[in-house]
PyMOL CGO cylinders between C-alpha atoms (Angstrom):
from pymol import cmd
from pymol.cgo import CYLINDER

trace = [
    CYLINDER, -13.05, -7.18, -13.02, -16.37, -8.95, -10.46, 0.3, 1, 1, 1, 1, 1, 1,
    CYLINDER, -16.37, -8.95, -10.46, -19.26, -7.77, -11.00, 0.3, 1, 1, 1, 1, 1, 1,
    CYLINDER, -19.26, -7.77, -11.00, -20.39, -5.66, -7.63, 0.3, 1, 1, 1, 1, 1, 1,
    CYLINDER, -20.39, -5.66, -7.63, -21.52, -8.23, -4.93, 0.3, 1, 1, 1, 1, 1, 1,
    CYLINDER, -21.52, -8.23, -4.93, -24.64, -7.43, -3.92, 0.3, 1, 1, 1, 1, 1, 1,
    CYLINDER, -24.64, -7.43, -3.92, -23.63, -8.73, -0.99, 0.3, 1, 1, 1, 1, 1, 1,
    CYLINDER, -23.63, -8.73, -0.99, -20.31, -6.44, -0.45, 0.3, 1, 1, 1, 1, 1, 1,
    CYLINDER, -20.31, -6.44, -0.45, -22.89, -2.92, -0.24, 0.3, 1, 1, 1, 1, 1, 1,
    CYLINDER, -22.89, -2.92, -0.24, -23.29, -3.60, 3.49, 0.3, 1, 1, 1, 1, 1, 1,
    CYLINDER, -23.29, -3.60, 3.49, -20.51, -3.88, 5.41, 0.3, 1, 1, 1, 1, 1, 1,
    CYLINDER, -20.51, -3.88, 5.41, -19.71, -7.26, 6.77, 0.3, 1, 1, 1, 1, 1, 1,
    CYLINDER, -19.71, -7.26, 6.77, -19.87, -7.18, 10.48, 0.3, 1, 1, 1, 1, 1, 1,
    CYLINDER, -19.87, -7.18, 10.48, -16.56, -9.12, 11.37, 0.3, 1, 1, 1, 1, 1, 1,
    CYLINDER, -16.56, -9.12, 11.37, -13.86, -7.57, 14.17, 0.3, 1, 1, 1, 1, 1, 1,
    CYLINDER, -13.86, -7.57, 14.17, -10.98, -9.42, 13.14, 0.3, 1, 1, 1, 1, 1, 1,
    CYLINDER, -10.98, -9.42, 13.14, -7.89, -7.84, 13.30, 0.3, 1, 1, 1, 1, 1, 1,
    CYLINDER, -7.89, -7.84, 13.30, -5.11, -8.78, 10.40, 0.3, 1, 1, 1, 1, 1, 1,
    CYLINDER, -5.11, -8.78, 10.40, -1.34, -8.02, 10.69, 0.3, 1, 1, 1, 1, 1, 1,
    CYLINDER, -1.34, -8.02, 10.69, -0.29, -5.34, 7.93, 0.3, 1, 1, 1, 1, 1, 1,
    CYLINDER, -0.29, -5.34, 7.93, 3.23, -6.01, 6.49, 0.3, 1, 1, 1, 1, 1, 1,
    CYLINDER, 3.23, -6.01, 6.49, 5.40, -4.19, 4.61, 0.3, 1, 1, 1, 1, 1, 1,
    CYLINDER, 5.40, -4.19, 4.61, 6.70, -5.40, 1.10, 0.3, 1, 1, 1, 1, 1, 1,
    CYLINDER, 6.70, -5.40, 1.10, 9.43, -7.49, 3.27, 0.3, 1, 1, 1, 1, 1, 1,
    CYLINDER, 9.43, -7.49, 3.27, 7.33, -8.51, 5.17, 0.3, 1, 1, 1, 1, 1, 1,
    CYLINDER, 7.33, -8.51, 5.17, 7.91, -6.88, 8.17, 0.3, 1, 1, 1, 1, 1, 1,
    CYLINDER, 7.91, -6.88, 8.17, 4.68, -6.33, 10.70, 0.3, 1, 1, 1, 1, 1, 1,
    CYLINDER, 4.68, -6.33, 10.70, 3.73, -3.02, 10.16, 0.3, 1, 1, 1, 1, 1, 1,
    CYLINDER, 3.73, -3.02, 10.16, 1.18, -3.27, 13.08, 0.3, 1, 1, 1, 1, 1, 1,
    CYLINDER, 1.18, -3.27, 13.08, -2.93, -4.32, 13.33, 0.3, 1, 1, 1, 1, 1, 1,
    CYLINDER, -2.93, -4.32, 13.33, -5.06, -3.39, 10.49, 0.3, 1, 1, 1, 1, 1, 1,
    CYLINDER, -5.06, -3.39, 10.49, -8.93, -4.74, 10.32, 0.3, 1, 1, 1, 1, 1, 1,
    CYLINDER, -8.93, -4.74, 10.32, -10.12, -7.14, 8.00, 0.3, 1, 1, 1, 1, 1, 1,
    CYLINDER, -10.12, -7.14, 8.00, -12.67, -4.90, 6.59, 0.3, 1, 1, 1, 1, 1, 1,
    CYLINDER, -12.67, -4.90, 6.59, -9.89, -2.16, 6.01, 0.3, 1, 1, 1, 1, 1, 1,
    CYLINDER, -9.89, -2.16, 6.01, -7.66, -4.47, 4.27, 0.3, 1, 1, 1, 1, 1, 1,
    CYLINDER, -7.66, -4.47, 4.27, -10.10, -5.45, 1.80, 0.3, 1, 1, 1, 1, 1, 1,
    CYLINDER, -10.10, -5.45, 1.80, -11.31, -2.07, 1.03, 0.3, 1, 1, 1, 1, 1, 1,
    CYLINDER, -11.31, -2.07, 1.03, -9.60, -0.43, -2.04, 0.3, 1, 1, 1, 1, 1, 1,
    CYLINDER, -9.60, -0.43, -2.04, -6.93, 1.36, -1.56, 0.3, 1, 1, 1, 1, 1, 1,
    CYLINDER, -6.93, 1.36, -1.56, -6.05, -2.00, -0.64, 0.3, 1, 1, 1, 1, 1, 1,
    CYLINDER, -6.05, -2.00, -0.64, -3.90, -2.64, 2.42, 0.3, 1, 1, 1, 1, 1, 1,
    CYLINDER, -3.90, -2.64, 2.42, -0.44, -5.62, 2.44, 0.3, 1, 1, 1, 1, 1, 1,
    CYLINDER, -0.44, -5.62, 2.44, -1.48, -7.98, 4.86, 0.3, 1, 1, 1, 1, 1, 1,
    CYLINDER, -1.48, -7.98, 4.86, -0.13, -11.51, 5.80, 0.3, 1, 1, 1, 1, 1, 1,
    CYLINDER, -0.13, -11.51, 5.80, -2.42, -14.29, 4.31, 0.3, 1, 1, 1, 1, 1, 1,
    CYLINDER, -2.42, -14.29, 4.31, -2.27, -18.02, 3.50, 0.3, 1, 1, 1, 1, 1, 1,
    CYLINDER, -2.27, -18.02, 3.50, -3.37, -20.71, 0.90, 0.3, 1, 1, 1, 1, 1, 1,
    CYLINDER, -3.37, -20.71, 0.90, -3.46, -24.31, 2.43, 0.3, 1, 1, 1, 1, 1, 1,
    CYLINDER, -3.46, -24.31, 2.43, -3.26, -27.05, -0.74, 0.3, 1, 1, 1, 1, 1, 1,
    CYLINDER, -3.26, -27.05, -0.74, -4.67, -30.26, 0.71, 0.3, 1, 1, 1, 1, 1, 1,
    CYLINDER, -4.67, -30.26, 0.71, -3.51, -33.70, -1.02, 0.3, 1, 1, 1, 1, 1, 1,
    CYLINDER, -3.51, -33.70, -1.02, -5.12, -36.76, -0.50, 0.3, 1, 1, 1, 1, 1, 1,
    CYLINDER, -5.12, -36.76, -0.50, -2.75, -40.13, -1.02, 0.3, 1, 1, 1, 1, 1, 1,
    CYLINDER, -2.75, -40.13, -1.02, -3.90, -40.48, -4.72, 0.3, 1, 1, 1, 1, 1, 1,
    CYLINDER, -3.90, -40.48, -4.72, -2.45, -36.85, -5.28, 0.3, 1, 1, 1, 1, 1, 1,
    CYLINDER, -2.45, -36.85, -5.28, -5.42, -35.21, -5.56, 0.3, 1, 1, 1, 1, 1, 1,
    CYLINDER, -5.42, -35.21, -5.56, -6.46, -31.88, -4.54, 0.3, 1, 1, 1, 1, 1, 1,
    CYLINDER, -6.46, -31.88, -4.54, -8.95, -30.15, -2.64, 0.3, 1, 1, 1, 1, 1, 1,
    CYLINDER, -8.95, -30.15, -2.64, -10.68, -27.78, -4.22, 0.3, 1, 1, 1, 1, 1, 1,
    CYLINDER, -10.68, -27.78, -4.22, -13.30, -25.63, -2.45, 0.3, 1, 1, 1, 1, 1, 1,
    CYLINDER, -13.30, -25.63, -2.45, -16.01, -23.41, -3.84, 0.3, 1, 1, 1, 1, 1, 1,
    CYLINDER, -16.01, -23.41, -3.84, -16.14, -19.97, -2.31, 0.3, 1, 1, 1, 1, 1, 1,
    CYLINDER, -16.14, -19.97, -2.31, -19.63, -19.07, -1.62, 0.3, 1, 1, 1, 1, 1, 1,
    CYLINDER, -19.63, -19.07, -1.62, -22.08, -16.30, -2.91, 0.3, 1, 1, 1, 1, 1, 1,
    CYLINDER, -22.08, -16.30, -2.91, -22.09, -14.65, 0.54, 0.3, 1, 1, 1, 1, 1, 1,
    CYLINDER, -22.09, -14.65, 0.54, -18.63, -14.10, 0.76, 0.3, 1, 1, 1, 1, 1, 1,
    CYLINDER, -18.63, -14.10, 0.76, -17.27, -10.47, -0.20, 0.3, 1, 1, 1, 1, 1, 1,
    CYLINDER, -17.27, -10.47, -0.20, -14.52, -10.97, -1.88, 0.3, 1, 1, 1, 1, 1, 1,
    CYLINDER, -14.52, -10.97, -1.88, -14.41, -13.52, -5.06, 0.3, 1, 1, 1, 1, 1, 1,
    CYLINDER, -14.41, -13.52, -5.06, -17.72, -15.05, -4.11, 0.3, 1, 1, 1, 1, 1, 1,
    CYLINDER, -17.72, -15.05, -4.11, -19.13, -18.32, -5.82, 0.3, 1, 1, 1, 1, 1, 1,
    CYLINDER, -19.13, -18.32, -5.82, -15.74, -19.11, -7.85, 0.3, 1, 1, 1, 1, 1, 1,
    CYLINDER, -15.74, -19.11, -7.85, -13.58, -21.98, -7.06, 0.3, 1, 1, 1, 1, 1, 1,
    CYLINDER, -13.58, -21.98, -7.06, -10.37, -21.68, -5.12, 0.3, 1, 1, 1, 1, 1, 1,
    CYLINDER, -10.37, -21.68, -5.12, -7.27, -24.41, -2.82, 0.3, 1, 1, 1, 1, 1, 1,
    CYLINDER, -7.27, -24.41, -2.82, -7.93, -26.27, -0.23, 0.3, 1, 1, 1, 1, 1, 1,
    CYLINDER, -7.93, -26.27, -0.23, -8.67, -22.94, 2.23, 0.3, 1, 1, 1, 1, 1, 1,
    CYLINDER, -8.67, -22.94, 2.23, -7.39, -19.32, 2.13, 0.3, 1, 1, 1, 1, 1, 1,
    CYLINDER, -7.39, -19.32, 2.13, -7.47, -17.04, 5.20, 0.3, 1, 1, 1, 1, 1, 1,
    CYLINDER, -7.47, -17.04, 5.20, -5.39, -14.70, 7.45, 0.3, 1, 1, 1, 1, 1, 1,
    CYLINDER, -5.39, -14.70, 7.45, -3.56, -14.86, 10.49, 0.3, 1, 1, 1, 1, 1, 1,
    CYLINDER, -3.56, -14.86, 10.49, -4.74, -12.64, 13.21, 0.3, 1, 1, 1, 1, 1, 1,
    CYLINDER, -4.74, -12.64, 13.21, -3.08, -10.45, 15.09, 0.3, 1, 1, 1, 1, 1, 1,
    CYLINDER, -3.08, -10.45, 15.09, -2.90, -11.95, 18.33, 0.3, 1, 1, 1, 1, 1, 1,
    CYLINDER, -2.90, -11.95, 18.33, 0.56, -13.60, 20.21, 0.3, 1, 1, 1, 1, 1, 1,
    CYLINDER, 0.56, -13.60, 20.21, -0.19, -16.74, 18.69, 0.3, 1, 1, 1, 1, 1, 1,
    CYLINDER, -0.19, -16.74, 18.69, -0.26, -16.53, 15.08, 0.3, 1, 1, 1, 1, 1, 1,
    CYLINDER, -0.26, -16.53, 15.08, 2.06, -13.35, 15.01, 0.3, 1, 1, 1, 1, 1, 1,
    CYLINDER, 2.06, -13.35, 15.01, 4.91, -16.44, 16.29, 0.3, 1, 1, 1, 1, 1, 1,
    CYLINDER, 4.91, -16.44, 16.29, 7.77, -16.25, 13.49, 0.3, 1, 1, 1, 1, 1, 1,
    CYLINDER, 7.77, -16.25, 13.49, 9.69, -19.05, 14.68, 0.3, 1, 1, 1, 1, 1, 1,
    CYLINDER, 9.69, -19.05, 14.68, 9.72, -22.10, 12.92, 0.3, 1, 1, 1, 1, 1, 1,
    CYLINDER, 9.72, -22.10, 12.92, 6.18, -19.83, 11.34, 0.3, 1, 1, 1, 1, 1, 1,
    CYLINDER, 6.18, -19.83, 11.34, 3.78, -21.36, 13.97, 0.3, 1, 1, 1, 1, 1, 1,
    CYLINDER, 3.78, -21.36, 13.97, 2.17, -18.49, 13.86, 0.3, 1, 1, 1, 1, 1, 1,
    CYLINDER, 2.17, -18.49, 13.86, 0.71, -18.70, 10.26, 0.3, 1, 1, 1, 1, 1, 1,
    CYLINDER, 0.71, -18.70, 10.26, 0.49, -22.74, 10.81, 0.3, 1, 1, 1, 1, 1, 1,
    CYLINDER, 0.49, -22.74, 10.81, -1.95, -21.99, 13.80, 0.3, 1, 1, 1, 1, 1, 1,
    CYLINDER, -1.95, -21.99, 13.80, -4.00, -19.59, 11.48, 0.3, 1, 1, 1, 1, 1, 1,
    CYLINDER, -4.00, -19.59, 11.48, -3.99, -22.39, 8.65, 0.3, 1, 1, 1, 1, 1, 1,
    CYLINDER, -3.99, -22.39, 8.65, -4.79, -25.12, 11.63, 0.3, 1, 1, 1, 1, 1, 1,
    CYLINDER, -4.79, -25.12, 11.63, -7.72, -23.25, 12.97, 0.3, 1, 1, 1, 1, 1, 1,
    CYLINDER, -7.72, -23.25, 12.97, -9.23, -22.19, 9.99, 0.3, 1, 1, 1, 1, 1, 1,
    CYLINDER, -9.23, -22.19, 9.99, -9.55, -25.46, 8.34, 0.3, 1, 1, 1, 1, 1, 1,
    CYLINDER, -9.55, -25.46, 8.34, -11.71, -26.43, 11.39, 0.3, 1, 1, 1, 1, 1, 1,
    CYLINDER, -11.71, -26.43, 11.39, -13.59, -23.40, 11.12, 0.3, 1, 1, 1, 1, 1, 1,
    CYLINDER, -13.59, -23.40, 11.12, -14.75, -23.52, 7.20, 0.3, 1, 1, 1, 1, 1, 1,
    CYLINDER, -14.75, -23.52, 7.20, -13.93, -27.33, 6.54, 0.3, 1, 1, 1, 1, 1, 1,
    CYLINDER, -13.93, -27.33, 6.54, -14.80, -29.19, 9.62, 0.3, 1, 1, 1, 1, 1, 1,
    CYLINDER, -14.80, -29.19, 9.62, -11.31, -30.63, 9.78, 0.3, 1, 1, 1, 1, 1, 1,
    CYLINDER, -11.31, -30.63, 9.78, -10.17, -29.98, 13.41, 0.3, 1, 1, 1, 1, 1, 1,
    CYLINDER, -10.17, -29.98, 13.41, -6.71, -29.76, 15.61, 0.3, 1, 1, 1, 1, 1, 1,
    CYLINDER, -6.71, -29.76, 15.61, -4.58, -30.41, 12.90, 0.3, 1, 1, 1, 1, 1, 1,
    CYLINDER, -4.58, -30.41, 12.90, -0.95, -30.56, 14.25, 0.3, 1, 1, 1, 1, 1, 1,
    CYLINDER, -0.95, -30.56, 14.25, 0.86, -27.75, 12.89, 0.3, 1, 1, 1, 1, 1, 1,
    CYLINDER, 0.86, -27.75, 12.89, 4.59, -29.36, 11.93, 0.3, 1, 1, 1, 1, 1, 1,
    CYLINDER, 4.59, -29.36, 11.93, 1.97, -31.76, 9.49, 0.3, 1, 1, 1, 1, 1, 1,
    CYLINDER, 1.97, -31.76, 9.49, 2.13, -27.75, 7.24, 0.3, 1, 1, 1, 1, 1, 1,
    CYLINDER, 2.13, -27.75, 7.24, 4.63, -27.80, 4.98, 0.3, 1, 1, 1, 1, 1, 1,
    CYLINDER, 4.63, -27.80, 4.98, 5.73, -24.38, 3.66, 0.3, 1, 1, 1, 1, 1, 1,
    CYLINDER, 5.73, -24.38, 3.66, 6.26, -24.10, 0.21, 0.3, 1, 1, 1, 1, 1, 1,
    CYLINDER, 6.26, -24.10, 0.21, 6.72, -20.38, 0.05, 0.3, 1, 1, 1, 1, 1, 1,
    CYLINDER, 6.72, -20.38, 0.05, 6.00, -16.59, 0.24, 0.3, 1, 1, 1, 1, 1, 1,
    CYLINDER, 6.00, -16.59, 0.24, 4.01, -15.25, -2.68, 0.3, 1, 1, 1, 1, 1, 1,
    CYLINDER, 4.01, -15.25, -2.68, 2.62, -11.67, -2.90, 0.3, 1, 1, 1, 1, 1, 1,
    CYLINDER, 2.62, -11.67, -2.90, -0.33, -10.88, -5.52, 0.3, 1, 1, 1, 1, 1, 1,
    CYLINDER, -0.33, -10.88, -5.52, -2.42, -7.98, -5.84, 0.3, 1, 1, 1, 1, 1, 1,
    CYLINDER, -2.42, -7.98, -5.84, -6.32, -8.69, -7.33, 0.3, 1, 1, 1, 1, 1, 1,
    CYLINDER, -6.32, -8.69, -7.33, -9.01, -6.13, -7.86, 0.3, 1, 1, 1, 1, 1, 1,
    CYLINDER, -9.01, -6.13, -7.86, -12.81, -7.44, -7.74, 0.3, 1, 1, 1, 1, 1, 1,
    CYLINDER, -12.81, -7.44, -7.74, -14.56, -4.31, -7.97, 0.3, 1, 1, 1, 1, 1, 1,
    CYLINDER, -14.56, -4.31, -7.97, -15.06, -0.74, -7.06, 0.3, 1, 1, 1, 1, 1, 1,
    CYLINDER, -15.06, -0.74, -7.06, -14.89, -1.36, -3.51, 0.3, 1, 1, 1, 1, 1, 1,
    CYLINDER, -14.89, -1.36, -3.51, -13.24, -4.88, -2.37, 0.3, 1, 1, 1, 1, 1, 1,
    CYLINDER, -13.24, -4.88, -2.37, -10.31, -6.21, -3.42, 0.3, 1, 1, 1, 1, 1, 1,
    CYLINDER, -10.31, -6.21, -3.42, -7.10, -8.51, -2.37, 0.3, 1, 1, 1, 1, 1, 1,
    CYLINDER, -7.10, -8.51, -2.37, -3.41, -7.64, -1.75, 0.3, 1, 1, 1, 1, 1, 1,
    CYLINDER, -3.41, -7.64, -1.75, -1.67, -10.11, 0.34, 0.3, 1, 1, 1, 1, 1, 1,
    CYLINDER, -1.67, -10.11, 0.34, 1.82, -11.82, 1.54, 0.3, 1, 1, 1, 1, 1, 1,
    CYLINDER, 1.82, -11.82, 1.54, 0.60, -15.36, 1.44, 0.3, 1, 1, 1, 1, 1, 1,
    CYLINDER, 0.60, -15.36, 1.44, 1.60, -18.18, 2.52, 0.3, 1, 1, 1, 1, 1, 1,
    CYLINDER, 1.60, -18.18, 2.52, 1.62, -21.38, 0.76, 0.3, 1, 1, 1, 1, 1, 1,
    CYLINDER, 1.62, -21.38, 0.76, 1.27, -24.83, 3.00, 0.3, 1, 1, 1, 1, 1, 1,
    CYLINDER, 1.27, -24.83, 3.00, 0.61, -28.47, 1.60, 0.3, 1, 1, 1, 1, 1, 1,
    CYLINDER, 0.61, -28.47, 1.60, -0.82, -30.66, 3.74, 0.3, 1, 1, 1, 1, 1, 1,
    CYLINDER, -0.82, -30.66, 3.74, -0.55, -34.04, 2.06, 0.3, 1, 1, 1, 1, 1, 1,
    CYLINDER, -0.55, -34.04, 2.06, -1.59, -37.80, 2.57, 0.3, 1, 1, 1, 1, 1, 1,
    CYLINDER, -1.59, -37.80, 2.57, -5.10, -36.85, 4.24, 0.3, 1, 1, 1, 1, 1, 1,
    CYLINDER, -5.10, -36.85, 4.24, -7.65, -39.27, 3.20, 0.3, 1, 1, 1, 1, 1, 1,
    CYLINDER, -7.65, -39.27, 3.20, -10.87, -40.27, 4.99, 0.3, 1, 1, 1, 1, 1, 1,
    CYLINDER, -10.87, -40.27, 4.99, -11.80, -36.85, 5.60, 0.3, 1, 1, 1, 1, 1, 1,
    CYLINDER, -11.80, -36.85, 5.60, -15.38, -36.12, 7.29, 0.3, 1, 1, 1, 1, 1, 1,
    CYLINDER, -15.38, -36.12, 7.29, -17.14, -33.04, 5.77, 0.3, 1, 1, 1, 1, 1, 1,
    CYLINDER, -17.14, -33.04, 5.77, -20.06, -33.37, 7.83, 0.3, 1, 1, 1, 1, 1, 1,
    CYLINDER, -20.06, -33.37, 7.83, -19.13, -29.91, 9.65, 0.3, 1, 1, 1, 1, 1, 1,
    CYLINDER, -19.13, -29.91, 9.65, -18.75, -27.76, 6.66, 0.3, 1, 1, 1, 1, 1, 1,
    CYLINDER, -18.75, -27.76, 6.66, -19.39, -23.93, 6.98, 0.3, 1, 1, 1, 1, 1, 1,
    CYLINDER, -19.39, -23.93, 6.98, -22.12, -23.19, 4.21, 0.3, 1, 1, 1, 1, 1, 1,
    CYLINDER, -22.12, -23.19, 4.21, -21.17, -19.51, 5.25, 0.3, 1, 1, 1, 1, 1, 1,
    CYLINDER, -21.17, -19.51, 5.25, -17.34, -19.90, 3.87, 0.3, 1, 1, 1, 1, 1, 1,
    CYLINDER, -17.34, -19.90, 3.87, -17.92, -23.08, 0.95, 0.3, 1, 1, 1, 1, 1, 1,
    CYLINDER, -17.92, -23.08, 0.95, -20.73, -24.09, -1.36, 0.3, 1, 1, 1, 1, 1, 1,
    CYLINDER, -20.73, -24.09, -1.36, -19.15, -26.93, -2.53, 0.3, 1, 1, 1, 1, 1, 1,
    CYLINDER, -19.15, -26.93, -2.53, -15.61, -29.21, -2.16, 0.3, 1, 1, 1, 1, 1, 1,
    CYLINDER, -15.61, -29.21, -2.16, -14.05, -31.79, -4.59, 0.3, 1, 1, 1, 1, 1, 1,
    CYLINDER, -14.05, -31.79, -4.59, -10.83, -33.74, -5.13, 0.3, 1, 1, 1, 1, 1, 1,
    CYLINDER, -10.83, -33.74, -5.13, -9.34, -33.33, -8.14, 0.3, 1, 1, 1, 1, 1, 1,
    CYLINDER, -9.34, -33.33, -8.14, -6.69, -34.72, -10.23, 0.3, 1, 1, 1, 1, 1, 1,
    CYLINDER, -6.69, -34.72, -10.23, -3.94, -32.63, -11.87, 0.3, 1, 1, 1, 1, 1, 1,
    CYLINDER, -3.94, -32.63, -11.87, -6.06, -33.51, -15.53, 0.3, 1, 1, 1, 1, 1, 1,
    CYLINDER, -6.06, -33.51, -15.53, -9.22, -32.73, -14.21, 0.3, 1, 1, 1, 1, 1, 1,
    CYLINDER, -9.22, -32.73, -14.21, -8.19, -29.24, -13.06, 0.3, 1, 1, 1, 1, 1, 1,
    CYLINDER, -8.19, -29.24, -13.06, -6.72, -28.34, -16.35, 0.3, 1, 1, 1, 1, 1, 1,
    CYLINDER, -6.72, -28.34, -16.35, -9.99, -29.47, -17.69, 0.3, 1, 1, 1, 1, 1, 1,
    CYLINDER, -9.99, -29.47, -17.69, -12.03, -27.37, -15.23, 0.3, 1, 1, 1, 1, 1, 1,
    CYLINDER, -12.03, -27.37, -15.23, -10.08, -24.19, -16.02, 0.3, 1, 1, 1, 1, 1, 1,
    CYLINDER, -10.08, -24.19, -16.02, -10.27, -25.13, -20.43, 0.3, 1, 1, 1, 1, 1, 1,
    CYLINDER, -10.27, -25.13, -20.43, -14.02, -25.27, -19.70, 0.3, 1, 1, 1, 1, 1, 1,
    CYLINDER, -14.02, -25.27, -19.70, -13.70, -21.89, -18.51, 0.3, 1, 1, 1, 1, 1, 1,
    CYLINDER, -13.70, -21.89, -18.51, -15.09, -22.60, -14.99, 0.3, 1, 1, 1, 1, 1, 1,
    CYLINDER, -15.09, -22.60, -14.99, -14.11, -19.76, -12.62, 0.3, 1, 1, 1, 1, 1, 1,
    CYLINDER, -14.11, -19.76, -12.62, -11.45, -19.81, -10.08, 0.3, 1, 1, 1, 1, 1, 1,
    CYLINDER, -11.45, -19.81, -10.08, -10.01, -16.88, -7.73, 0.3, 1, 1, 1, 1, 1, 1,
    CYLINDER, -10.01, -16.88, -7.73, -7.39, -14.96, -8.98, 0.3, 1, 1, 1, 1, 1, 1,
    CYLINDER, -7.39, -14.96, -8.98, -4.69, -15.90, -6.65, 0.3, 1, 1, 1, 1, 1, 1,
    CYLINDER, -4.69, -15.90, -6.65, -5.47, -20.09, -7.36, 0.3, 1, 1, 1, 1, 1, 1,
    CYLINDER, -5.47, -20.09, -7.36, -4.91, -19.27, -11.43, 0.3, 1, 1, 1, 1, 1, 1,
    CYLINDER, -4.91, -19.27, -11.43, -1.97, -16.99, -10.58, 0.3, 1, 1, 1, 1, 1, 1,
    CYLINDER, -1.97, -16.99, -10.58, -0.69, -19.77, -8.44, 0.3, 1, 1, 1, 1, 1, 1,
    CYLINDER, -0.69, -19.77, -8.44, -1.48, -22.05, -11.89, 0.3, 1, 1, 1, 1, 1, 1,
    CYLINDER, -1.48, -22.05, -11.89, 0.05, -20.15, -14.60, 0.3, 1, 1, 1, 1, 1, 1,
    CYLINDER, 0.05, -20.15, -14.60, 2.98, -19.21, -13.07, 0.3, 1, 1, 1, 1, 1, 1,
    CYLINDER, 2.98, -19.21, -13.07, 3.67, -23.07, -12.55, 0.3, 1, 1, 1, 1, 1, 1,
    CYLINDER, 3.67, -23.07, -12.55, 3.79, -23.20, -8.90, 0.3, 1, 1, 1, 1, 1, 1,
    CYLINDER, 3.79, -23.20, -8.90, 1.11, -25.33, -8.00, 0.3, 1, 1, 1, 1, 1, 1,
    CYLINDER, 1.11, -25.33, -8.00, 2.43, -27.73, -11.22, 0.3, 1, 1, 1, 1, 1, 1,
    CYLINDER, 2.43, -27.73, -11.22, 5.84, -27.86, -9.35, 0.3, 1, 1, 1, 1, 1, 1,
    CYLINDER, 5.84, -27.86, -9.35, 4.48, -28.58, -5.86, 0.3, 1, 1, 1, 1, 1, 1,
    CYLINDER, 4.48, -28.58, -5.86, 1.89, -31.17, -7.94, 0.3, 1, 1, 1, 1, 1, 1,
    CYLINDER, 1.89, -31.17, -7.94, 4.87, -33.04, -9.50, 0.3, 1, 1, 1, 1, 1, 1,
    CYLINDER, 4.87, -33.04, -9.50, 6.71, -32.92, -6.29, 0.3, 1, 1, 1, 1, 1, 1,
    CYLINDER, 6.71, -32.92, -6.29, 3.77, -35.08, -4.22, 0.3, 1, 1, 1, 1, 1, 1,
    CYLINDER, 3.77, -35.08, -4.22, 3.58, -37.31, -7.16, 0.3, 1, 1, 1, 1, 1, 1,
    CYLINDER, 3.58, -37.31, -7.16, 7.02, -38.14, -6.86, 0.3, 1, 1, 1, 1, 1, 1,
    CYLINDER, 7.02, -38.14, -6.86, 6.85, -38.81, -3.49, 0.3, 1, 1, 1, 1, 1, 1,
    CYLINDER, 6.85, -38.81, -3.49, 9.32, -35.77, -2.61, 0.3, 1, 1, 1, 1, 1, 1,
    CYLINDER, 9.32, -35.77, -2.61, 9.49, -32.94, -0.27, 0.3, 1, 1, 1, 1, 1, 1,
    CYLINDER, 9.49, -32.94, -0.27, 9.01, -29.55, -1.67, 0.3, 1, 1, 1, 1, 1, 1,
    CYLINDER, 9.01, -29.55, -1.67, 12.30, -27.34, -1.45, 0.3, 1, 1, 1, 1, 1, 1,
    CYLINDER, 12.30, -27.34, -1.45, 11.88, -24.08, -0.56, 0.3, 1, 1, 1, 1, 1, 1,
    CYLINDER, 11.88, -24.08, -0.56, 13.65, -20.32, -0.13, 0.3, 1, 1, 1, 1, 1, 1,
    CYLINDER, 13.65, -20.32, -0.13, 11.82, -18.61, 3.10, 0.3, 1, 1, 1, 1, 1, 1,
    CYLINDER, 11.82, -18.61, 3.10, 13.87, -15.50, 1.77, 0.3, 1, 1, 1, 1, 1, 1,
    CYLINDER, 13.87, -15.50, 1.77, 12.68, -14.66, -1.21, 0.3, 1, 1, 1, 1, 1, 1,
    CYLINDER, 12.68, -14.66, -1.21, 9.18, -13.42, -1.25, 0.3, 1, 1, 1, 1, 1, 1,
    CYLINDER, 9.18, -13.42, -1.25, 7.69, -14.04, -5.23, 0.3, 1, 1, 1, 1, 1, 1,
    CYLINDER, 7.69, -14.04, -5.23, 5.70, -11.52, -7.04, 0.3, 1, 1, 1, 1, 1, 1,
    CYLINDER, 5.70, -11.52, -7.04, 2.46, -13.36, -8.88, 0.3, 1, 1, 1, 1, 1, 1,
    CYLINDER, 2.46, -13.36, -8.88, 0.99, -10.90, -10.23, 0.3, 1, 1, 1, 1, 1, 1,
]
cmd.load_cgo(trace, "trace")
């Protein structure tokens, strides 16, 4: 288990609204952000965006100390929820949960008005991680690659969200977690379980990820 963040004793002062699910999935109805995260922990719809650049590497981002939940460890590309507005609530073809990923990779990574149909989903993934007495995760997520993106300007990054980025390569990760550097929970159960490895193998090889949109896997 985290330490207690200092920072998690006051409340954070955010009104977004997530979208609680059921085990299935199914919209259960609003729930806010601060409610979700509190323990008893609340299932609400998430996602993980895993950013490749042409040389297949990743983009790692380092949460940082200000944020709540799993601050200052490193994590993908950019985690976050969809909100529950008309928008990203949209099931077909999942726009909704691409619009989430789309704006909140310009909000924390400066990278703006990225077409949706450039997401590809890889999967459904639920995962339940406790950081401390009070804050915690338990979330449907999402998994989208984005892949091919080089030349990116981080200029605009949100010091609020990220301390720090890097691209690394499949070796250098494994070397970053053997030297015992510290990643958030869902990222190393996204490791172990091989998923990431799979998806990895599948941009090296210049293929498409397959996927089954009706099975929702259990990571933890």
């Amino acid at each position: 288990m985290f330490k207690l963040n200092p920072h998690a004793i006051k409340i954070p002062a955010t009104k977004d609204i997530c979208i609680q699910v059921s085990a299935e999935d199914k919209v259960v109805g609003p729930i806010g952000k601060v409610e979700a995260h509190m323990r008893p922990l609340t299932l609400h719809r998430a996602f993980s965006v895993f950013l490749f650049n042409s040389k297949a590497e990743l983009l790692l981002q380092k949460r940082s100390a200000e944020k709540v939940t799993f601050p200052s460890v490193w994590s993908n590309t950019c985690c976050s929820h969809p909100l529950y507005n008309e928008k990203e609530l949209k099931d077909e073809k999942f726009e909704g949960i691409k619009s989430a990923a789309s704006r909140r990779m310009g909000q924390e990574l400066g990278i703006n008005d990225i077409p949706i149909e450039k997401f590809n989903l890889v999967g459904k993934y639920s995962y339940e991680a406790i950081m401390d007495e009070i804050w915690g995760e338990k979330e449907l997520d999402y998994s989208l690659i984005l892949k091919n993106y080089d030349d990116l300007n981080f200029d605009k990054i949100n010091k609020e969200e990220i301390s720090e980025i890097k691209f690394v390569s499949k070796g250098s990760l494994d070397k970053m977690i053997k030297d015992g550097q510290a990643f958030s929970p869902w990222f190393m159960m996204f490791y172990n379980k091989g998923f990431l490895q799979k998806w990895w193998d599948d941009i090296e090889a210049k293929k498409k990820t397959t996927h089954d949109y009706g099975t929702i896997y259990k990571l933890d």
